[in-house]
C-alpha positions as CSV (number, residue, x, y, z in Angstrom):
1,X,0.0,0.0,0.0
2,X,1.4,3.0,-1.0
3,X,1.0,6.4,1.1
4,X,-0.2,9.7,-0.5
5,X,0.5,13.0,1.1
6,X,2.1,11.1,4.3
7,X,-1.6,9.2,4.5
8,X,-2.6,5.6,3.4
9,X,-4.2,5.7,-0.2
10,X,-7.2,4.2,1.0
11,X,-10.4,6.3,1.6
12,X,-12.7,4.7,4.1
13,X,-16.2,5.2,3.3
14,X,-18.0,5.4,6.2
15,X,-21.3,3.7,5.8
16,X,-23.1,0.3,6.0
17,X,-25.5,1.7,3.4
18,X,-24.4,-0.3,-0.1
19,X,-27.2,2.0,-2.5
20,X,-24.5,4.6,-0.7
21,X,-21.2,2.8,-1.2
22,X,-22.8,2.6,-5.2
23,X,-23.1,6.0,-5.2
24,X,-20.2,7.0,-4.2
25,X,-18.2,4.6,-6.2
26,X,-19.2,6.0,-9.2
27,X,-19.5,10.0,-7.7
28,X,-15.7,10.2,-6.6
29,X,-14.2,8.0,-9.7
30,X,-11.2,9.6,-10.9
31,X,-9.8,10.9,-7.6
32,X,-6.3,9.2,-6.3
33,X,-7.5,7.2,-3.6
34,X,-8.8,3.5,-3.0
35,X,-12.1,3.2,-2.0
36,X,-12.8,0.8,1.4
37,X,-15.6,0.3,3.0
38,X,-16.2,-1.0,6.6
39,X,-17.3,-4.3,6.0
40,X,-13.7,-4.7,3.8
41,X,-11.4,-4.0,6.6
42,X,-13.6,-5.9,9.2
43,X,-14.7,-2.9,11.2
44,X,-17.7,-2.9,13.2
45,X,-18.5,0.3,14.8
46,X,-22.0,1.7,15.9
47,X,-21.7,5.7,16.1
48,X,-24.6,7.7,17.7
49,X,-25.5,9.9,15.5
50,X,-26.9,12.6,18.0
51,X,-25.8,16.0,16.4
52,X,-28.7,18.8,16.4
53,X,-27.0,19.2,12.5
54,X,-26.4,17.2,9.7
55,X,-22.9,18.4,9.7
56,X,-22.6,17.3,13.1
57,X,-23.5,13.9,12.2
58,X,-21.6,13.9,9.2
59,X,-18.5,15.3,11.6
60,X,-19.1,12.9,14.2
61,X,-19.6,9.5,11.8
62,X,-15.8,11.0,9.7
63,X,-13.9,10.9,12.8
64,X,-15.3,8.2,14.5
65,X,-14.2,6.1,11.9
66,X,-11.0,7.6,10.5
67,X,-9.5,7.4,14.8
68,X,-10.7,3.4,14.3
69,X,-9.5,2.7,11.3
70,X,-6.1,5.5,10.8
71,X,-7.5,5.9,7.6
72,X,-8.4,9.0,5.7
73,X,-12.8,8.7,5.9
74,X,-15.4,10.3,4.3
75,X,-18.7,10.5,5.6
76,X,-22.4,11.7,4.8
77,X,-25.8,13.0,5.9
78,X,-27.6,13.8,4.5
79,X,-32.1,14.4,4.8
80,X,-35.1,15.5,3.3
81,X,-37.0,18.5,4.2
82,X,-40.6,18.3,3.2
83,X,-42.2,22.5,3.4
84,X,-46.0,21.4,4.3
85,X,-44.4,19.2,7.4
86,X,-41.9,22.2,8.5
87,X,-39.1,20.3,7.0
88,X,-39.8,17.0,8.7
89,X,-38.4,14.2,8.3
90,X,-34.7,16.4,7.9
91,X,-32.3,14.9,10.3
92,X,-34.9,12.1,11.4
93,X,-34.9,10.9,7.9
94,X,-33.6,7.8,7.8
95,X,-35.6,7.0,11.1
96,X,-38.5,8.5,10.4
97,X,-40.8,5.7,10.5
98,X,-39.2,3.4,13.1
99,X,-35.6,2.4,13.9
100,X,-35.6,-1.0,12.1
101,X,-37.9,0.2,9.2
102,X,-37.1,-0.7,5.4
103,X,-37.2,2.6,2.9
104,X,-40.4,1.1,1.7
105,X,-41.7,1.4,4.9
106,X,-40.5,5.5,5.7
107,X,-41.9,6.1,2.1
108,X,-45.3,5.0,2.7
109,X,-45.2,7.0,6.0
110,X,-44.3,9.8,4.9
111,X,-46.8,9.8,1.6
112,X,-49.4,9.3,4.6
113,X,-48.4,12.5,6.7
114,X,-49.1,14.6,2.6
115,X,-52.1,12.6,1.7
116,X,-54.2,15.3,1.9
117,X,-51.6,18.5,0.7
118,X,-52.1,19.0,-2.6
119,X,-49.6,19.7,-5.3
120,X,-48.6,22.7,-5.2
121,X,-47.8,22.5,-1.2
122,X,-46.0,19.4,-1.9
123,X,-42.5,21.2,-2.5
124,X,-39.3,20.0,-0.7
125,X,-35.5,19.2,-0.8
126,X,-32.4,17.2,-0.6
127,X,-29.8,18.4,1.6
128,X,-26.4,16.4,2.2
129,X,-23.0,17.4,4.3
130,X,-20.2,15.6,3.5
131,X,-17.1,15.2,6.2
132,X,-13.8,14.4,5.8
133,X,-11.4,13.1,8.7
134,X,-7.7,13.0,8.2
135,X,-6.5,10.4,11.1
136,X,-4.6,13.6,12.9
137,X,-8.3,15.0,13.4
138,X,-8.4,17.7,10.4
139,X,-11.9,17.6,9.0
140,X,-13.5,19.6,6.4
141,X,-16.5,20.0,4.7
142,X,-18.8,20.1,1.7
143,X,-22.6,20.3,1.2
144,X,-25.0,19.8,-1.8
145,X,-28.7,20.6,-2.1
146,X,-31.3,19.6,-5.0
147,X,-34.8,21.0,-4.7
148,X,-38.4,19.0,-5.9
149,X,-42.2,18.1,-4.9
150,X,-43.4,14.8,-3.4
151,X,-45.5,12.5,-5.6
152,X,-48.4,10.7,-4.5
153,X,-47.1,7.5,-5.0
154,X,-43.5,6.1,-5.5
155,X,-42.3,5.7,-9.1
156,X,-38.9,4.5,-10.4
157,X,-36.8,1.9,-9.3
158,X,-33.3,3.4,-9.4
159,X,-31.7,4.7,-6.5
160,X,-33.0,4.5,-2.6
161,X,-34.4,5.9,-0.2
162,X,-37.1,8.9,-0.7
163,X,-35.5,8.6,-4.4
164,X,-39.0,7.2,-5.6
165,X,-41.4,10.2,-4.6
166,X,-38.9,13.1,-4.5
167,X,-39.8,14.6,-8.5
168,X,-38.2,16.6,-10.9
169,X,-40.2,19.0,-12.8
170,X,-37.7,20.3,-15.4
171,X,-37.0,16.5,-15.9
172,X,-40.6,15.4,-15.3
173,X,-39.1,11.8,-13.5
174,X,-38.5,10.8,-10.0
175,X,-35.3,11.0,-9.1
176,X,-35.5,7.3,-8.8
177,X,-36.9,7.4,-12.6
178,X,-33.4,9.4,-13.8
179,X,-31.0,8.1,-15.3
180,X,-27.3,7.2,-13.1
181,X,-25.5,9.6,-15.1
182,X,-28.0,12.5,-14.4
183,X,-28.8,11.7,-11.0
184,X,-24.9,11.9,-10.6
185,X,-24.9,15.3,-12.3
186,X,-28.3,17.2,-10.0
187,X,-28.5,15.1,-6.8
188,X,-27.7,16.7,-3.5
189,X,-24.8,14.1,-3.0
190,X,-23.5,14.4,-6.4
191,X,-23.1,18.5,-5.8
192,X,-21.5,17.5,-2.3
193,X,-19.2,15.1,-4.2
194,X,-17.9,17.5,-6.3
195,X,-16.6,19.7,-3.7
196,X,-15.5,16.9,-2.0
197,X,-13.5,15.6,-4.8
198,X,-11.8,19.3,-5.2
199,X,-10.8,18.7,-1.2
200,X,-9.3,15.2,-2.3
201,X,-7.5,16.1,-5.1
202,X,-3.3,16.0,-4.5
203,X,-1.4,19.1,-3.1
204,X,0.7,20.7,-5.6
């Protein structure tokens, strides 16, 4: 293993979330790192996530995982902020119906908190904060947002999560209806990554 900038070339993605780990594969090709994951180096670790922001969280996952592992880590959260339910779920998002519920299950709940808001009240948005933890506890930071309305009923079968009822009116699809290559382009993660991938890229 070779080291890059005095750290190992590995980046450890932080998650247990493998529609994530996809994601992210194909959002940070090109920069000069190896991705890992948890489950690759054998690393269990439960982190709290009990931040009142998603940067927090984000912050709290990075460095819990890069002090663990000595590796450089990268971590996400990121939530969905629905207007009619004054941004519910947010940073409840991937909890919002229940600890051990499926996305299937947060979907339906969350379709039955807007079944009666109609369409035009329906607006809401992506919003994700990416952290990076260097081993000697730097961290930095980048966010991405992507703005759409809730359907009525899920549609699509790319992507996770909300992906399914979160729409696109300039595309007139679901984000889980889109494309890889132009969910990679618009999503709130992909605009994250981006910055992300500037923060990665090798000191002159």
């Amino acid at each position: 293993m070779t080291c890059y900038n005095g750290l190992m070339s590995e980046l450890l993605l932080a998650t247990g979330n493998q529609g994530k780990v996809q994601e992210f594969r194909s959002l940070l090709e090109g920069i000069n790192f190896d991705l890992v994951t948890p489950a690759q180096l054998g690393l269990q670790l439960e982190v709290e996530e009990n931040g009142a922001t998603y940067r927090e969280n984000a912050r709290l996952k990075a460095t819990a995982f890069a002090r663990a592992s000595g590796r450089l880590t990268l971590a996400d959260d990121s939530g969905l902020e629905v207007d009619a339910l004054n941004g519910e779920p947010g940073l409840r998002s991937s909890r919002y119906a229940g600890d051990k519920a499926s996305d299937k299950d947060r979907v339906a709940y969350l379709l039955s908190k807007l079944k009666d808001v109609p369409p035009e009240k329906r607006t809401a948005h992506f919003c994700c904060i990416i952290a990076i933890a260097w081993p000697d506890g730097r961290v930095e930071y980048a966010s991405g947002r992507c703005d759409g309305i809730i359907t009525f009923e899920p549609r699509g079968s790319q992507g996770f999560g909300y992906d399914p009822i979160f729409y696109f009116p300039e595309f007139k699809k679901t984000m889980a209806e889109l494309p890889p290559e132009i969910k990679n382009r618009i999503s709130h993660r992909a605009r994250a990554a981006r910055i992300a991938s500037r923060l990665l890229q090798p000191l002159p």
